[in-house]
N, C-alpha and C positions, 0 to 999 in steps of 0.2 A: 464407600467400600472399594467400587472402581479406581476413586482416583489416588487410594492408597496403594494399591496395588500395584499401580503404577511405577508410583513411586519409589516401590522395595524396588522391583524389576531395575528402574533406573540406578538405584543404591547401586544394586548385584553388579551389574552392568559394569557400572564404574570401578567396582571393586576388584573387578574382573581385568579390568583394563590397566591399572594401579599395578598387578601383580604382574605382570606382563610385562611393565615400564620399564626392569633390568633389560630385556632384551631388544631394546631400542636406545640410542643417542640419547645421553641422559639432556637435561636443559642445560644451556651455557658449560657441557662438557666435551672434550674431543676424543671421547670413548662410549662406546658399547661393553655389551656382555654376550658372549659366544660358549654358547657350552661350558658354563662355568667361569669362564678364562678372560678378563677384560681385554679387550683387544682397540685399541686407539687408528684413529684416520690414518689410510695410506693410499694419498694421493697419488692414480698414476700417472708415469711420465708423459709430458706434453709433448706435441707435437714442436720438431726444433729439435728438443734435449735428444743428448747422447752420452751412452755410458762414459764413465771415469774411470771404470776399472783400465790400469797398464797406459793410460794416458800418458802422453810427452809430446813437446810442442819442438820445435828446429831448438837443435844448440843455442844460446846466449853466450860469449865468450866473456863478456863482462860485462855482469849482473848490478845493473844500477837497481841503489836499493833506496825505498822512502822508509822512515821511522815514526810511528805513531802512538805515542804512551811513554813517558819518559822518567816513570816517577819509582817504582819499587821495581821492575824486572828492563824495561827497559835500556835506563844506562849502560848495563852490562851487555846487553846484545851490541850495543854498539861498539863499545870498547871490543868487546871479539871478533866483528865484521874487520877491525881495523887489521887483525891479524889474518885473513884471507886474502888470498892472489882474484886479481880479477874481480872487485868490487870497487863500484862506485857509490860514497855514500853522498845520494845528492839530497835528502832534505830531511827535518828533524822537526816533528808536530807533537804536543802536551796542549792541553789545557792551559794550562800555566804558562807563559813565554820565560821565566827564568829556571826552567826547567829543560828547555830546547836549548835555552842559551848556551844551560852549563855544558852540555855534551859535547860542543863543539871543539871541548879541552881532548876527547879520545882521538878525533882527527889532526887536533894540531898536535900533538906526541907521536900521531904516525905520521907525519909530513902531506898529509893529505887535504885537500881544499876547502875552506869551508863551505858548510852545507844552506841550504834556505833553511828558511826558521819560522813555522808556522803555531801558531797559539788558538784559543778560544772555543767554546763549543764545538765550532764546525770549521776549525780549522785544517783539517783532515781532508774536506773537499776539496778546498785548493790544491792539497798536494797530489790527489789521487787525479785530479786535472791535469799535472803537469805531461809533456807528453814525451818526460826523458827519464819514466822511473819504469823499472820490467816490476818490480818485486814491493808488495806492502807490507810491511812485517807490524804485527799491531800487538802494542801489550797495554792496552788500555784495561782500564776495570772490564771485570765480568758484562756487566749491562750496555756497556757501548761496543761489545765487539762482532757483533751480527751486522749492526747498519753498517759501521766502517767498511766492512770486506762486504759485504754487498754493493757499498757505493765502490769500492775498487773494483770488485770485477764488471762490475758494470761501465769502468772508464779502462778496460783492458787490461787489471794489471792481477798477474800471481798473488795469491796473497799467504800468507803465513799470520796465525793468529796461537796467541797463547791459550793456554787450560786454563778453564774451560772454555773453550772455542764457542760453545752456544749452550743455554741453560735451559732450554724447552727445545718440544720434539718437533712443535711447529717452526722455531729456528732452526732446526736442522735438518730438516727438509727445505728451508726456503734455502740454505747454505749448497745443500745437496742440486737442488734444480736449477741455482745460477751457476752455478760452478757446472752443470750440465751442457746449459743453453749456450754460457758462454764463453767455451772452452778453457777456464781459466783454473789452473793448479789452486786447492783450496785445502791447505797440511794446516793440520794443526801442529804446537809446538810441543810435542810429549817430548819431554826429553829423559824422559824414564827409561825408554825401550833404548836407550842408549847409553846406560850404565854396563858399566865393564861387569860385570855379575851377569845381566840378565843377557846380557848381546852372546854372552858364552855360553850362558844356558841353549839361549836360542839354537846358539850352534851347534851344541852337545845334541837337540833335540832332533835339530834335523839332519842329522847324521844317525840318528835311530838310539842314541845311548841309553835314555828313559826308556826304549820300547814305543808301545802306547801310551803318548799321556791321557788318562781318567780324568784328572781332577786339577785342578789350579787352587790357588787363592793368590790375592793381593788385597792392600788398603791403605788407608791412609791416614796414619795416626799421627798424629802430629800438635802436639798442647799448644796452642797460640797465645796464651795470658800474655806471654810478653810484648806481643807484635799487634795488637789490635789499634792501637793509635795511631801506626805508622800509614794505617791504610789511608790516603785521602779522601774528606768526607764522610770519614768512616761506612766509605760504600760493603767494605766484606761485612762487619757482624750487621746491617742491614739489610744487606740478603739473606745471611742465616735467620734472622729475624723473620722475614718476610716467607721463608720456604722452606719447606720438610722435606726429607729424600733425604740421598746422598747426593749432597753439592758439588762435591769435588773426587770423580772418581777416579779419573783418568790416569794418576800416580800409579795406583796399581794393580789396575786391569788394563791398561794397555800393553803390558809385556804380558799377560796371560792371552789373553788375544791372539797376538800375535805368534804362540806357543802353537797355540789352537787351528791356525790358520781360520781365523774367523773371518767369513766372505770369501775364503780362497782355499773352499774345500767344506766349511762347516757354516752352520751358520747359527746364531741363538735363536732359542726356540721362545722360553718365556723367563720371567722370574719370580721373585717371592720376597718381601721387602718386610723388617718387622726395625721398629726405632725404640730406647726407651724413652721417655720425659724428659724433658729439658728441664737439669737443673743448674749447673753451670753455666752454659747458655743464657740460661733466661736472669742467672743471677748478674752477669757482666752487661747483658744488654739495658737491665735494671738499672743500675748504677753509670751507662754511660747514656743510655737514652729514653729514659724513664718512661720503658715499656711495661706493660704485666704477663705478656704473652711474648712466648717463643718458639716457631715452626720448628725447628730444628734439632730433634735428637740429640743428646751428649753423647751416644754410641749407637750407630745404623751397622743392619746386616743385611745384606742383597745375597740371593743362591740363583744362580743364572741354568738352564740347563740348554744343552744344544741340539743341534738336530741329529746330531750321529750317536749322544746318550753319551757325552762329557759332561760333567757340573764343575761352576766355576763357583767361589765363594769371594766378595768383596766387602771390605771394613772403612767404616769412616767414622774418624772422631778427632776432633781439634781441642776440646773443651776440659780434656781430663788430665791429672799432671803421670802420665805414662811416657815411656824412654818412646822418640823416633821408631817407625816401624811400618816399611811396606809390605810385610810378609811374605810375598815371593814365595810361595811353594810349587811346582811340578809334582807332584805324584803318577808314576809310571808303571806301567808292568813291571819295568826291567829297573828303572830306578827313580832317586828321589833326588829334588835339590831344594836345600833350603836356604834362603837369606839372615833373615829376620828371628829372633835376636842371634840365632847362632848362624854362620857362616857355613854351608857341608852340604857333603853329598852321600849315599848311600845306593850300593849297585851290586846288583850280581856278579856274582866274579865273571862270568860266559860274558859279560857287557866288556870287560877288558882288552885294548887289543896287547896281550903280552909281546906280539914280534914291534911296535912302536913305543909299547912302554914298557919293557922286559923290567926293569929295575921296581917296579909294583909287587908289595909282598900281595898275598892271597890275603881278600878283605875278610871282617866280619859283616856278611848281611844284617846284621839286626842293629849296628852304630854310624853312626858317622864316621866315615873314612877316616885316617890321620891326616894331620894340616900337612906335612910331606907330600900324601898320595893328593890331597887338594890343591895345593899349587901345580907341584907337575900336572895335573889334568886341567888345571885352569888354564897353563900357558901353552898347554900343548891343544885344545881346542878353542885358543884365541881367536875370534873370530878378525875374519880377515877386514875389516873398518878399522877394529884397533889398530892390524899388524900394521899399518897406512896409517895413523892419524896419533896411536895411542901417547907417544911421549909431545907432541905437540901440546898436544889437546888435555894434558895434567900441566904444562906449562903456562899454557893461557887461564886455562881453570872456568869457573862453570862448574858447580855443585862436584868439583873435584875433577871435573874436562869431560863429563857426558853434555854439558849445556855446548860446547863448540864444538863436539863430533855430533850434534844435533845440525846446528848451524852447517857447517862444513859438509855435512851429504846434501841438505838443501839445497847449497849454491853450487855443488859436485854436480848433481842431476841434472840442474836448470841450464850448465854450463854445458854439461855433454849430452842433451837431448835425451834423457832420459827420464821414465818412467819414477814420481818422486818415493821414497820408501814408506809414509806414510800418504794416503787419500782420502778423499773426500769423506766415501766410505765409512774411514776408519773415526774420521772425527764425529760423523753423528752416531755410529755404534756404541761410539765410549761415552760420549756427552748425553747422548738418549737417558744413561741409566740414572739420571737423577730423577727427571722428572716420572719414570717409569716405577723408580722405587716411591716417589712419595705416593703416588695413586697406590698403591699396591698395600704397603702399611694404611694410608687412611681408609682401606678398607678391608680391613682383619687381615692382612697380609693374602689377600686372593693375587693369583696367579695370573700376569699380566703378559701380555706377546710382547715379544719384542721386533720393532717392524725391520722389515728386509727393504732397507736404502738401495740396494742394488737392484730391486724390481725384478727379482725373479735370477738372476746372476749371478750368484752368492758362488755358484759352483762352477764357472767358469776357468776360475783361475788355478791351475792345482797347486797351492802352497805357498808362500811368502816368499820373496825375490828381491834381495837387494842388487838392484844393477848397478855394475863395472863399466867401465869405459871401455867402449869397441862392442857391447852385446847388444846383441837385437831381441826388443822385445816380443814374445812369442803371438800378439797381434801382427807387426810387421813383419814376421817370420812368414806368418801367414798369407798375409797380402803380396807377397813377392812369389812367391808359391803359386 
């Protein structure tokens, strides 16, 4: 009888301890449970590192650039570097050596010298060896783009790396802490927030036109049936395969962000992540690699919400036959703009400045403005990147010339010692939300934190800041002071 009793006692015990287990490190996972709220590792910063926030290293007056990825996004980066002042492109790395080769056709049509040419797995080290390149630009697949710009900054150099920049949160901390330790610029390449839409929203915004913005959305829809073989190796529906979330969010939640001043005034507080079934998905992956399972939703919904009591909403779906669509909304006190599928804005008439735009009839609040009252307000709060780049940058082209006013503020910054317009920051904020949303749906959609990469800093900065040539950044403001 004793030594049963024991034995319940021990049952109880352990039953005890089982039920407790949410609130401890789950096994082989990089999250807890906090008052509900899954809350994942946030290693703090080591001794060495220092913040990224407003970062800028001495002018570069010409930005020798290396190339790494040469297969679906990268050709075109080069071909547009060749249309920039003050670049050297000294060398061109693929996997493939007849893929570096071909490129070396954009430098000889700009009169420009040929480049080194590096191939193979690990061709990319030699070139981040070299000790005459400032700048790594990487458009390699998704899976190799953490060690490359790792092994760059770690051989001294800037790096610039395509969406998505990192696909786990523990890559975008190890991104965030080198990029720390070793004082090296580490942008990702959104070149979203540099679409003539959203750059003018931007500037509508912060000029007060919205009011208060509430709420956002963006996302990323976009049907891929046709493009899935071009991928090499077929590394993209292999990732989808491999991972739930939202894979690719950065299209468009990076112009709400930045709406947001997210890190430079606000910060995200947690989310909420809900997928349906893969059937599309899982039906292409079936037929090209004769899987029976598929991670990856045919439509994800993320609801972000912040620390000042904003909620952002983001969409992702490749897999359905639906038109292009980043949604792009602002929702403000004072006004609304939408992209996606319709073009418009809608605003209190008190939002109008009638002594600049006297020729504005009196709107309807409850429509979409006329395309009349939408152009005049599109070009009259052109933001000033375009008023400087815009007819260039539709000449050279790039997703219609957001891809080389992408490009071109890059090599701007690096050139005039400035602070770059997207940071460190900003790329594991927006790249976090995949692997954040998939914890979150595979567990009934509970509410997950979203970690603060700035370590406490989030609010240092007040508001988003694209530097000009000749301004001082409001750190060095300080430090002279």
């Amino acid at each position: 009888m004793k030594k049963q009793l024991i034995l319940a006692l021990a049952f109880v015990a352990a039953l005890m301890t089982s039920c407790k287990s949410s609130d401890k490190p789950l096994a082989g996972q990089n999250w807890h449970v906090e008052n509900g709220v899954i809350v994942t590792n946030e290693p703090r910063r080591a001794a060495g590192q220092q913040s990224m926030l407003e970062f800028y290293t001495d002018p570069i007056p010409v930005v020798r650039v290396g190339f790494v990825g040469l297969g679906m996004r990268g050709p075109g980066a080069v071909n547009r570097f060749t249309h920039l002042e003050g670049v050297e492109i000294k060398a061109l790395c693929d996997k493939y050596p007849d893929r570096a080769h071909a490129c070396q056709r954009y430098l000889t049509n700009a009169g420009m010298p040929e480049a080194a040419e590096y191939s193979g797995e690990e061709g990319y080290k030699q070139l981040c060896e070299r000790d005459d390149i400032d700048l790594v630009y990487i458009a390699t697949n998704w899976q190799t783009h953490v060690e490359i710009a790792l092994y760059a900054m770690e051989h001294g150099k800037h790096v610039a790396i395509e969406v998505p920049s990192a696909t786990s949160i523990e890559d975008c901390w190890r991104l965030v802490d080198t990029s720390e330790r070793t004082r090296r610029h580490c942008m990702m390449l959104e070149n979203c927030v540099y679409d003539f839409f959203e750059l003018t929203c931007l500037n509508m915004a912060q000029q007060g036109l919205f009011g208060e913005i509430l709420h956002t959305e963006g996302a990323y829809i976009h049907n891929l049936t046709p493009y899935w073989d071009e991928y090499a190796d077929n590394w993209r529906l292999d990732f989808n395969q491999k991972h739930g979330g939202d894979v690719y969010p950065t299209h468009g939640f990076g112009p709400c962000c930045e709406a947001l001043n997210i890190h430079r005034g606000d910060k995200m507080e947690y989310l909420v992540s809900m997928a349906t079934k893969s059937v599309n998905g899982l039906k292409v992956a079936k037929a090209k690699m004769g899987v029976d399972e598929f991670a990856c939703g045919d439509h994800i919904v993320t609801l972000v919400m912040t620390k000042s009591g904003k909620s952002m909403e983001i969409q992702h779906n490749v897999f359905t036959p639906r038109p292009y669509n980043r949604l792009y909304q602002l929702t403000g006190t004072e006004g609304f703009a939408n992209k996606y599928p319709i073009t418009g804005f809608t605003f209190h008439n008190s939002q109008i400045d009638r002594d600049a735009l006297p020729d504005i009839p009196r709107l309807d609040e409850h429509s979409f403005v006329s395309d009349e009252v939408k152009n005049k307000l599109l070009q009259y709060y052109k933001h000033p990147i375009h008023q400087e780049i815009e007819e260039k940058a539709k000449q050279v082209g790039g997703h219609g010339g957001m891809d080389f006013v992408m490009d071109y503020r890059l090599i701007y910054c690096l050139q005039n010692g400035l602070p770059l317009d997207q940071d460190v920051y900003d790329l594991a904020e927006w790249c976090c939300i995949s692997e954040l949303s998939a914890i979150s749906h595979a567990n009934k959609s509970m509410p997950v934190r979203v970690p603060d990469f700035t370590r406490g800093d989030w609010n240092k900065v007040k508001g988003l800041h694209f530097y000009m040539k000749g301004e001082l950044p409001a750190a060095k403001i300080a430090k002279k002071l």
